[in-house]
DSSP file (Angstrom, degrees, kcal/mol; ACC not computed):
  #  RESIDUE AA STRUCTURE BP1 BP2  ACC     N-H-->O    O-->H-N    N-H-->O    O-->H-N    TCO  KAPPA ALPHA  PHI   PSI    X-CA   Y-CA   Z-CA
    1    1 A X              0   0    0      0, 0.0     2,-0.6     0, 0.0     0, 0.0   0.000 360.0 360.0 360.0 144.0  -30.1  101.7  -49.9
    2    2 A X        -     0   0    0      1,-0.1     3,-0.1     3,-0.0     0, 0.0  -0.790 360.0-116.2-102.8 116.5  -26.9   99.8  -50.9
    3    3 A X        -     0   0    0     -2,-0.6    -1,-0.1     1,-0.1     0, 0.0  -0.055  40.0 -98.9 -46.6 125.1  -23.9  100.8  -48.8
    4    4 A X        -     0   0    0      1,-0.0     2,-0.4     2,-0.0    -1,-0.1  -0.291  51.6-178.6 -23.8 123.5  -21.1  102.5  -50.9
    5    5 A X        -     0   0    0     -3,-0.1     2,-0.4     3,-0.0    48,-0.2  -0.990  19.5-153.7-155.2 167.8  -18.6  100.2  -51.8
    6    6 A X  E     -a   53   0A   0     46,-3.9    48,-2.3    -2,-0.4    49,-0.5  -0.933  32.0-120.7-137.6 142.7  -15.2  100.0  -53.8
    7    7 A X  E    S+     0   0A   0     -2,-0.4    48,-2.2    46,-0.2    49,-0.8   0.801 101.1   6.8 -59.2 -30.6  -13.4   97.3  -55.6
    8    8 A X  E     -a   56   0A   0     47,-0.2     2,-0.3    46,-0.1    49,-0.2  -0.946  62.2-158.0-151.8 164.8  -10.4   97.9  -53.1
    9    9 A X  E     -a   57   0A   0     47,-0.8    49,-1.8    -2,-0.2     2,-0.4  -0.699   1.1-164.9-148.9 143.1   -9.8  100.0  -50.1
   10   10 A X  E     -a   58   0A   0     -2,-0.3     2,-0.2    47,-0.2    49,-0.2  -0.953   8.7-171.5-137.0 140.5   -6.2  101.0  -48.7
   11   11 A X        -     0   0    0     47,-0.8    49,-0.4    -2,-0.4     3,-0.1  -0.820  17.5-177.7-127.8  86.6   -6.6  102.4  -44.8
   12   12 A X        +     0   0    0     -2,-0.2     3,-0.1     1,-0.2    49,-0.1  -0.286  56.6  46.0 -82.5 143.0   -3.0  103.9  -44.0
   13   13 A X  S    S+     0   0    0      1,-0.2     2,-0.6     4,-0.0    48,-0.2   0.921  74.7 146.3  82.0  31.0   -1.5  105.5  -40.6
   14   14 A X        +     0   0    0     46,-0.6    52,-1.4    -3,-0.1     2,-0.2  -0.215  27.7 110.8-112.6  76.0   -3.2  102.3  -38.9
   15   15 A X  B >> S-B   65   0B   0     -2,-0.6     4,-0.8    50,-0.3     3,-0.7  -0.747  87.8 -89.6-132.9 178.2   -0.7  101.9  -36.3
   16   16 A X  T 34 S+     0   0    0     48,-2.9    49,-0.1     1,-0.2    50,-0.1   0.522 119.8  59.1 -81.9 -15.8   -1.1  102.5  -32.3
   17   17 A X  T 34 S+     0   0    0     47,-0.3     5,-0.3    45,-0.2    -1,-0.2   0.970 116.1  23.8 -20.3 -94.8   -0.1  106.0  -32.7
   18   18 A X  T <4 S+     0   0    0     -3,-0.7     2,-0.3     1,-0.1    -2,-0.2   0.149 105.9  92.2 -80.4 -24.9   -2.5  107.2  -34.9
   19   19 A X  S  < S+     0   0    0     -4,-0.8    48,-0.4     1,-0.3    49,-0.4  -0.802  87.7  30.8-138.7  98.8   -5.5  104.7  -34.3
   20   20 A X  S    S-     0   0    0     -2,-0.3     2,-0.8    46,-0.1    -1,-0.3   0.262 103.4-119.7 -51.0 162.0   -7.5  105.2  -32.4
   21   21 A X    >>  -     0   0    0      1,-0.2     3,-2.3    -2,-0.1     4,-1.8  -0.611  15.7-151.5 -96.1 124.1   -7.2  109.3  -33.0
   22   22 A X  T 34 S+     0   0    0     -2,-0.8    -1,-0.2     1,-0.3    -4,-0.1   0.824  95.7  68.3 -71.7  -9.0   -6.1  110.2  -29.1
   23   23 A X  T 34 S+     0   0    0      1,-0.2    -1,-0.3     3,-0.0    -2,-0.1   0.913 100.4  56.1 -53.2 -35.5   -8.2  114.1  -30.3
   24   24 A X  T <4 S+     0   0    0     -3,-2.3     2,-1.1     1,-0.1    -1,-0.2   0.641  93.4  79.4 -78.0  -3.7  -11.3  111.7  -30.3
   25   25 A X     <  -     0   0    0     -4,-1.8    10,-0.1    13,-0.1    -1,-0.1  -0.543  68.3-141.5-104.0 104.2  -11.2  110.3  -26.8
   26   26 A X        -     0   0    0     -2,-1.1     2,-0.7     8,-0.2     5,-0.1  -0.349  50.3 -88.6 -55.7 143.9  -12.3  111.9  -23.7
   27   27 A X    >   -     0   0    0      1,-0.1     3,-2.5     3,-0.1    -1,-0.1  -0.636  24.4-133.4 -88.7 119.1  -10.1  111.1  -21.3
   28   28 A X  G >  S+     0   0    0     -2,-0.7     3,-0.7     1,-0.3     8,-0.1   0.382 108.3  47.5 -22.7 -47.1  -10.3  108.0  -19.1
   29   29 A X  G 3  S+     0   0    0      1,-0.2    -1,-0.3     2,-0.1     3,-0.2   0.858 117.1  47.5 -85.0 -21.2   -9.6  109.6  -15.8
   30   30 A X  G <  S-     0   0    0     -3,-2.5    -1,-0.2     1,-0.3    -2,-0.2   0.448 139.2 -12.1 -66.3 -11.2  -12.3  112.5  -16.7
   31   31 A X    <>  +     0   0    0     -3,-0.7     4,-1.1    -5,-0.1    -1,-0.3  -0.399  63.1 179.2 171.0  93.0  -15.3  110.4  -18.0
   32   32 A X  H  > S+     0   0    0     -3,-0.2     4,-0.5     2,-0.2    -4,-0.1   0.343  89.8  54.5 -96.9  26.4  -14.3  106.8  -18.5
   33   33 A X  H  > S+     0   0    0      3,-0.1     4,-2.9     2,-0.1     5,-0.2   0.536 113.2  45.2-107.4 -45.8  -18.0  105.9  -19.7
   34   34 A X  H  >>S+     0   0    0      2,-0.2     4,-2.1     1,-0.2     5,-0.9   0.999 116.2  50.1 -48.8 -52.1  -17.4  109.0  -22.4
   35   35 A X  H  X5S+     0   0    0     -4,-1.1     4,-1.7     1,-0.3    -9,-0.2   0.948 108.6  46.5 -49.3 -66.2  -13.9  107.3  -23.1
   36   36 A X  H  X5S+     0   0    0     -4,-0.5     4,-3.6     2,-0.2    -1,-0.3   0.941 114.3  49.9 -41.7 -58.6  -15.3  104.0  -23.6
   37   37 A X  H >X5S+     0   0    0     -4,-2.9     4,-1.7     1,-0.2     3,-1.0   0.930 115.3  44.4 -35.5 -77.9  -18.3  105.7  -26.2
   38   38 A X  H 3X5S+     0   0    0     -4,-2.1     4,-1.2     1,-0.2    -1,-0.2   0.857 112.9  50.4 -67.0 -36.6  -15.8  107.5  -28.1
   39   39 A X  H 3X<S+     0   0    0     -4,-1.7     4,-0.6    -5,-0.9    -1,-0.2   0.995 113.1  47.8 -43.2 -56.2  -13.4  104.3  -28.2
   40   40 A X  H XX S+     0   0    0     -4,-3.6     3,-2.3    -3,-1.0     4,-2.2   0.996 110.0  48.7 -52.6 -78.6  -16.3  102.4  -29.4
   41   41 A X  H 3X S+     0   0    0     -4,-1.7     4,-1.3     2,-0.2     3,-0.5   0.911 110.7  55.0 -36.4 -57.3  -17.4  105.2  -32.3
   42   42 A X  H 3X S+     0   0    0     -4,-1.2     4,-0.7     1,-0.3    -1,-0.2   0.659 107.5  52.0 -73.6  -1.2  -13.4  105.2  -33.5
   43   43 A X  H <X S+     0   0    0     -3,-2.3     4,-1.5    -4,-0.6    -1,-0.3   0.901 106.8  52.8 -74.8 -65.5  -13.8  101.2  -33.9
   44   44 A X  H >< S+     0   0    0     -4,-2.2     3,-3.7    -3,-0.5     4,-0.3   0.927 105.7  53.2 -45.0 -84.4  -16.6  101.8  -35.9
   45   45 A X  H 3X S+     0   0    0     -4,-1.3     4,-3.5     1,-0.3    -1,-0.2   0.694 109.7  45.4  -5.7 -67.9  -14.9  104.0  -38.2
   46   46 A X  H 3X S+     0   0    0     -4,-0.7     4,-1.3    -5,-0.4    -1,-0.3   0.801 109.2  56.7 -73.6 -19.1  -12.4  102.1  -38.9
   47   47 A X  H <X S+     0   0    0     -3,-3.7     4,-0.9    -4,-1.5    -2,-0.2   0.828 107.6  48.0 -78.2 -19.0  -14.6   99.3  -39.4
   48   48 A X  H  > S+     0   0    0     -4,-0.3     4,-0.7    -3,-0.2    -2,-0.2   0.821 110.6  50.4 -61.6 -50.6  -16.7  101.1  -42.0
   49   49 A X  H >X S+     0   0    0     -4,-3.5     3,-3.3     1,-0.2     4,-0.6   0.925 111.7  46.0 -69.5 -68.1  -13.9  102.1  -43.9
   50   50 A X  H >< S+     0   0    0     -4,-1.3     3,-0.6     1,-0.3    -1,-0.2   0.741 116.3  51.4 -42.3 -35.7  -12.2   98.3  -44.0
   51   51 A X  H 3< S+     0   0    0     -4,-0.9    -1,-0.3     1,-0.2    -2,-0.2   0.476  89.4  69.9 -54.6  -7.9  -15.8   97.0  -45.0
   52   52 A X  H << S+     0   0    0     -3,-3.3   -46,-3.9    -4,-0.7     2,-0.3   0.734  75.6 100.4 -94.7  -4.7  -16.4   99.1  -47.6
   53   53 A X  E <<  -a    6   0A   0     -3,-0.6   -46,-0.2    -4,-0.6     4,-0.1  -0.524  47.7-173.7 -58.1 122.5  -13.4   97.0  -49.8
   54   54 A X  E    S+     0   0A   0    -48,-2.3   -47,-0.2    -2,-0.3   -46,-0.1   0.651  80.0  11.9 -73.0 -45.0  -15.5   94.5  -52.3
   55   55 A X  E    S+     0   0A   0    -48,-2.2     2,-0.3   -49,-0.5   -47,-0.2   0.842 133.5   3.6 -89.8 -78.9  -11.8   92.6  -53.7
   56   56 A X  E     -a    8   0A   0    -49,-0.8   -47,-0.8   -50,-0.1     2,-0.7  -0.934  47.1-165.2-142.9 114.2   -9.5   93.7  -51.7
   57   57 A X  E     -a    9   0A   0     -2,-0.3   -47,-0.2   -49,-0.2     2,-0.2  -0.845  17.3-162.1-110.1 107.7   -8.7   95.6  -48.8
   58   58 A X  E     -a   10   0A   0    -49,-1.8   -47,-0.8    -2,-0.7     2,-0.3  -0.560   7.1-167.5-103.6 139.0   -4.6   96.8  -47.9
   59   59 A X        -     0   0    0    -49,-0.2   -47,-0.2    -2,-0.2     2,-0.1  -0.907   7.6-175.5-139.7  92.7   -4.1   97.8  -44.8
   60   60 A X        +     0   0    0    -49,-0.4   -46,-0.6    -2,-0.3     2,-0.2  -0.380   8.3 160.3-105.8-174.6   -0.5   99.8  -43.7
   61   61 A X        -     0   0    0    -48,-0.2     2,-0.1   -49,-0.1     4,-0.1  -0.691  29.2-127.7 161.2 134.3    1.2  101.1  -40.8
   62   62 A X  S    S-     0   0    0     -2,-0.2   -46,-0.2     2,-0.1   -45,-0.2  -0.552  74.1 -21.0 -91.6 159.1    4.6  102.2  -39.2
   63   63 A X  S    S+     0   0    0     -2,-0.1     0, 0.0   -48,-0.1     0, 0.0   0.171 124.6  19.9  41.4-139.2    6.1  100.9  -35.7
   64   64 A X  S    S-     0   0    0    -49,-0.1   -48,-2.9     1,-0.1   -47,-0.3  -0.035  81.4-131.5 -69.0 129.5    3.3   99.3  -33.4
   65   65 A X  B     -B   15   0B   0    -50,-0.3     2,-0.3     1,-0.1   -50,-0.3  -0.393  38.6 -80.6 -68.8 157.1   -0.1   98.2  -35.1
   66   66 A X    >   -     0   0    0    -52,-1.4     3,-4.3   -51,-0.1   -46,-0.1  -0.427  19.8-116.6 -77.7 157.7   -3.2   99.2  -33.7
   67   67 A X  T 3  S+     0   0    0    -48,-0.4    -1,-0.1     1,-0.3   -47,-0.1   0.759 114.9  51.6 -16.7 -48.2   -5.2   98.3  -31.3
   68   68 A X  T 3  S+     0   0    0    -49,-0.4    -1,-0.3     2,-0.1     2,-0.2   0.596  89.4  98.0 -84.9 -10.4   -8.2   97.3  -33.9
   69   69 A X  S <  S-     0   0    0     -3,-4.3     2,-0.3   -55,-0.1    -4,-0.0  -0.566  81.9-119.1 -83.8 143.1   -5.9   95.1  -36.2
   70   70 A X        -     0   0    0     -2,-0.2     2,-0.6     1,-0.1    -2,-0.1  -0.571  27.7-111.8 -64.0 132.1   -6.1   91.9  -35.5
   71   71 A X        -     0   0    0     -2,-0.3     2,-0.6     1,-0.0    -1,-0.1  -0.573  31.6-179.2 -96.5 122.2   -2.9   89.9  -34.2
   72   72 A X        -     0   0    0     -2,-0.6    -1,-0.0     2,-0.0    -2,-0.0  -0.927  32.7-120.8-137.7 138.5   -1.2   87.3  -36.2
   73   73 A X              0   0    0     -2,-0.6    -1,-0.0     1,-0.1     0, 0.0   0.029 360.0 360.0 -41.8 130.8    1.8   85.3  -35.4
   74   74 A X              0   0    0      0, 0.0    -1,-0.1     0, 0.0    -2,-0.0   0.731 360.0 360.0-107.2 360.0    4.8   86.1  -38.4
């Protein structure tokens, strides 16, 4: 079956905040193997939704980027 996909993709609210979503994450000093898992899954996420763009995929975000963006020099 052929993955869903869309001629372009906007992913907003992807700043350090907001991304990872801090509800999803068991917390480090309580389970850091859980922490890590649920880190992992909210990387995914966001990596399905930015893959699913065919053209072009926009990507926004207020104050500090996240964690999962990639860094480039400006």
């Amino acid at each position: 079956m052929k993955e869903l996909e869309f001629r372009r993709v906007a992913v907003t609210g992807a700043d350090a905040e907001a991304l990872p979503a801090a509800a999803a994450l068991t917390d480090k000093d309580e389970d850091p193997t859980a922490h890590a898992h649920d880190l992992q899954r909210e990387r995914c996420l966001f990596c399905v939704a930015s893959t699913r763009a065919r053209d072009a995929l926009y990507v926004s975000y207020t104050g500090a980027p996240s964690p999962f963006l990639p860094h480039r020099g400006v």
